[in-house]
C-alpha positions as CSV (number, residue, x, y, z in Angstrom):
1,X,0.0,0.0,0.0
2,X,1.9,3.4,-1.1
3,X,2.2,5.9,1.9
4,X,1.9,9.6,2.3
5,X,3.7,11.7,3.7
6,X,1.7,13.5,6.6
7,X,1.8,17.2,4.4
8,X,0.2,16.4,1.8
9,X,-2.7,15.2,3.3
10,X,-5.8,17.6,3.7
11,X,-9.4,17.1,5.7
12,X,-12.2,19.0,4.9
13,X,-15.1,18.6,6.5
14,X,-19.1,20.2,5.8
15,X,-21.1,20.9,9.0
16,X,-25.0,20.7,7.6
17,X,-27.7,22.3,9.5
18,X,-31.7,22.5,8.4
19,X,-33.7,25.1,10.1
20,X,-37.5,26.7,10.0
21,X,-36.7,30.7,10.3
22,X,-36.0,32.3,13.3
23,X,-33.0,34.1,14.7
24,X,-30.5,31.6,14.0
25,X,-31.3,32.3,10.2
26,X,-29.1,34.5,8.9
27,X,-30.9,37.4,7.0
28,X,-34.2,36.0,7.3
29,X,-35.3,37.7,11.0
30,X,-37.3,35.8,13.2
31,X,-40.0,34.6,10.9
32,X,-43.9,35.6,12.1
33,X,-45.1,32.4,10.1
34,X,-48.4,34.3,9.3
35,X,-48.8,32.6,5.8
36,X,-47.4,29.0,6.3
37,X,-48.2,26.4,9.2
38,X,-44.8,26.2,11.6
39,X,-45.7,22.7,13.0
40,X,-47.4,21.4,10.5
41,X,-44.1,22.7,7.9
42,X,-40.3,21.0,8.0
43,X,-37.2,21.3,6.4
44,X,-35.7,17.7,6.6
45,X,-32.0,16.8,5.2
46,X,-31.8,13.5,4.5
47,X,-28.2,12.9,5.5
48,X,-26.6,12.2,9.3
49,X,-23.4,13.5,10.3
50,X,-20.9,15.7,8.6
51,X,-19.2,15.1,4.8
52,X,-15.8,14.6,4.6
53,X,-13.4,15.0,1.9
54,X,-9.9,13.3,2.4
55,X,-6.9,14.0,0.3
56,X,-4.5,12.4,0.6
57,X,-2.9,11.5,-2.9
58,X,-1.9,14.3,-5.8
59,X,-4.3,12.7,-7.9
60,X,-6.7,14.0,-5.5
61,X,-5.7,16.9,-4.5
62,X,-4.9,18.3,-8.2
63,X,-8.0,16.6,-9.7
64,X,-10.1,17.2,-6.7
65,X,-13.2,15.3,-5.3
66,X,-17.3,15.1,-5.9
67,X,-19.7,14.4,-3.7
68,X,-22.6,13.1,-5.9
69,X,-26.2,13.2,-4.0
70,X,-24.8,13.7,-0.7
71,X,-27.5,15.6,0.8
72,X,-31.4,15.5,-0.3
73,X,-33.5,18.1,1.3
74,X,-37.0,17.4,1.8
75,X,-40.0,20.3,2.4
76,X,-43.2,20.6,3.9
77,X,-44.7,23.7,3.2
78,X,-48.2,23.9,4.7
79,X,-50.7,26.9,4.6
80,X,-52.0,28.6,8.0
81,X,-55.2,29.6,8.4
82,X,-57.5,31.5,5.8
83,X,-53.5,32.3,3.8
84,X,-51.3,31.1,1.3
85,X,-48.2,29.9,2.1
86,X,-45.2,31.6,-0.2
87,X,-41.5,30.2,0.5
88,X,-38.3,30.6,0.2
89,X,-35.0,28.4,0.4
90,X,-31.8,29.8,0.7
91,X,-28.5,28.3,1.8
92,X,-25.6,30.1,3.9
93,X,-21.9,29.5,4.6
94,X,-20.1,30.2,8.3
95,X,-16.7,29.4,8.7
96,X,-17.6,28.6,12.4
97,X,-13.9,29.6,14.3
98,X,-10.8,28.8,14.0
99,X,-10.1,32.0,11.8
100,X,-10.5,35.6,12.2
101,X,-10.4,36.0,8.6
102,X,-13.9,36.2,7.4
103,X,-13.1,35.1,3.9
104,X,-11.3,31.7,4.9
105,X,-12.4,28.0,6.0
106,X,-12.1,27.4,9.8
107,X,-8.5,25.7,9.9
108,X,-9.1,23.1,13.0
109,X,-4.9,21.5,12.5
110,X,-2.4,22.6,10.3
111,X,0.1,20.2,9.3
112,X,4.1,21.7,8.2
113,X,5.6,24.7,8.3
114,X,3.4,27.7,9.4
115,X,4.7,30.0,5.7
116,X,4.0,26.8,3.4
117,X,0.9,28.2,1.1
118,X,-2.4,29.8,1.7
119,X,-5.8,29.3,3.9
120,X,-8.7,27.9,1.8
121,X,-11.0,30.3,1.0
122,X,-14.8,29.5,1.0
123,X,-15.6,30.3,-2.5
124,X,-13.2,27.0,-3.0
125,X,-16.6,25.0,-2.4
126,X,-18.7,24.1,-5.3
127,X,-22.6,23.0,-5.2
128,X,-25.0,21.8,-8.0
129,X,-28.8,21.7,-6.8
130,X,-31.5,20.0,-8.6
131,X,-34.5,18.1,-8.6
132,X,-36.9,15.7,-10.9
133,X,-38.9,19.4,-12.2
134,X,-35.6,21.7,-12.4
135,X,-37.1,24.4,-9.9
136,X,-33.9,25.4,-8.1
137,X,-32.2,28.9,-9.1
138,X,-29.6,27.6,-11.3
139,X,-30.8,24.3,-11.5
140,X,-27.6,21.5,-12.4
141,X,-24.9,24.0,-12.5
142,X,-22.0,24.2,-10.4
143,X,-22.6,27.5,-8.0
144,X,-19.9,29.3,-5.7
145,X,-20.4,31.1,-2.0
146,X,-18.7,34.6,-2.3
147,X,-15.6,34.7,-0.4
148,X,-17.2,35.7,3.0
149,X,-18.4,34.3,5.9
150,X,-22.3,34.7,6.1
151,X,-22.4,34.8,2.1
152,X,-25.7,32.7,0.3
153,X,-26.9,31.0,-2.4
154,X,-30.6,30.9,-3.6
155,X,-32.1,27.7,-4.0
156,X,-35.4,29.3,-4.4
157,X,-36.3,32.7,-3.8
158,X,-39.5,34.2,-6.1
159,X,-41.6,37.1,-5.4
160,X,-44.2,35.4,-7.4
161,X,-46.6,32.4,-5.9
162,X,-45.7,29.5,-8.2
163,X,-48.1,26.4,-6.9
164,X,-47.2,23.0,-6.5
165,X,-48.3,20.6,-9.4
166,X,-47.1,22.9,-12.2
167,X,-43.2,21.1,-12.2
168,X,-42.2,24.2,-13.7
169,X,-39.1,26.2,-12.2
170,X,-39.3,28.4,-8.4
171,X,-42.0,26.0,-7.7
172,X,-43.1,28.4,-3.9
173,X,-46.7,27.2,-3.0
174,X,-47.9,25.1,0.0
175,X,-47.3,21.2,-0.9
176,X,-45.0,18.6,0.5
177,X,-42.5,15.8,-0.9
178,X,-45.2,13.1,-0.2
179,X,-47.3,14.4,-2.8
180,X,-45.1,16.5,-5.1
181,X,-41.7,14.7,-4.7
182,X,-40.4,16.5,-8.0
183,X,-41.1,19.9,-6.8
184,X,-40.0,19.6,-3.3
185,X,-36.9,17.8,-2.6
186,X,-33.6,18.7,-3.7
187,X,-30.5,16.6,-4.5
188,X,-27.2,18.4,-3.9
189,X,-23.8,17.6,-4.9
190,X,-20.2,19.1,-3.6
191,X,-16.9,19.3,-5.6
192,X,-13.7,20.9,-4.1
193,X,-10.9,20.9,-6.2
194,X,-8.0,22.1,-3.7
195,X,-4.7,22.3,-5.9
196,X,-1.3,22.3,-4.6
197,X,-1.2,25.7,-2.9
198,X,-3.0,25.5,-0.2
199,X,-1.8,24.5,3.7
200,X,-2.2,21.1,4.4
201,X,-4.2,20.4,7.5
202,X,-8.2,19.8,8.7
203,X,-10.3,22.6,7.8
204,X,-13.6,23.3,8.8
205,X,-17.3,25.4,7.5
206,X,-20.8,25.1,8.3
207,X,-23.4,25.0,5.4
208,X,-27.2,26.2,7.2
209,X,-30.4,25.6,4.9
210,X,-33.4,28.4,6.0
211,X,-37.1,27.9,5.1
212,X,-39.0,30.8,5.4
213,X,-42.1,32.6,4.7
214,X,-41.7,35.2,1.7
């Protein structure tokens, strides 16, 4: 079995959270859920625990890694009383601590010496979102965070009420993924394609999905 040597080995790891809004949701307020049901709605990720990427060989660390289908998110979206439930999905990116540089993963080791090559920054992440109807904004292409703790991406996010049945894109009306599996869950994949200048060690960020009312 061909061994490594201990600095050019690199773990990243993905901290996933789901939440309903409230404070803990970054730029979404603490949610009046006037328009959609809170106990009757959910936000479910169908995944346990964290995702790892391990590089440990050139191969990988020049040619980088995908995570195909690692995370499926699952909605319930259910109207309140007398309304119409309108929603939105958006994802966010913390680089938790480790760093004070708001632009950088969280670096939890570093392996080396301290001058050898540069922090990871969080744009370094790629995601591709999809489902069966193709509602996500930017369905099956590879998206980006900006370079900065706190930055999102849109999953969906329409001013307009688009109901469920329609499998048409931004797909925003009450429904659920019992009845309208298409239209409400999502299928993400990561890719991380590190390269040769970064600091080998175990780095660290938290991805948060928010469902909230429009």
């Amino acid at each position: 079995m061909p061994t490594y040597r201990l600095r050019n080995f690199f773990l990243w790891t993905l901290i996933l959270f789901s939440k309903l809004a409230n404070a803990q949701c970054p730029g979404l307020g603490a949610g009046t859920h006037t328009l959609c049901d809170p106990l009757a709605s959910s936000i479910t990720l169908a995944h346990s625990g964290n995702i790892d990427f391990l590089f440990d060989t050139y191969y990988q660390i020049n040619g980088g890694i995908t995570r195909g289908g690692s995370t499926q998110i699952r909605i319930k979206a259910i109207n309140n009383i007398s309304s119409t439930c309108q929603w939105k999905l958006v994802m966010y990116v913390s680089n938790i601590s480790g760093t004070a540089t708001p632009t950088d993963w969280s670096n939890q080791t570093l392996y080396g010496a301290a001058g050898s090559g540069s922090i990871p920054q969080l744009d370094l992440l790629e995601i591709r979102l999809d489902n069966f109807c193709h509602t996500p904004t930017n369905a099956g292409a590879w998206q980006q965070f900006a370079a900065l703790n706190g930055s999102s991406i849109d999953i969906i996010n329409s001013a307009m009420l688009v109901s469920a049945g329609s499998c048409v894109t931004q797909v925003n009306g009450a429904g659920d993924y019992l009845s309208n599996f298409g239209e409400y869950t999502f299928t993400l994949d990561y890719r991380i394609i590190p390269g040769i200048t970064h600091k080998p060690g175990m780095y660290a960020i938290k991805i948060s999905f928010c469902l909230s009312e429009m």
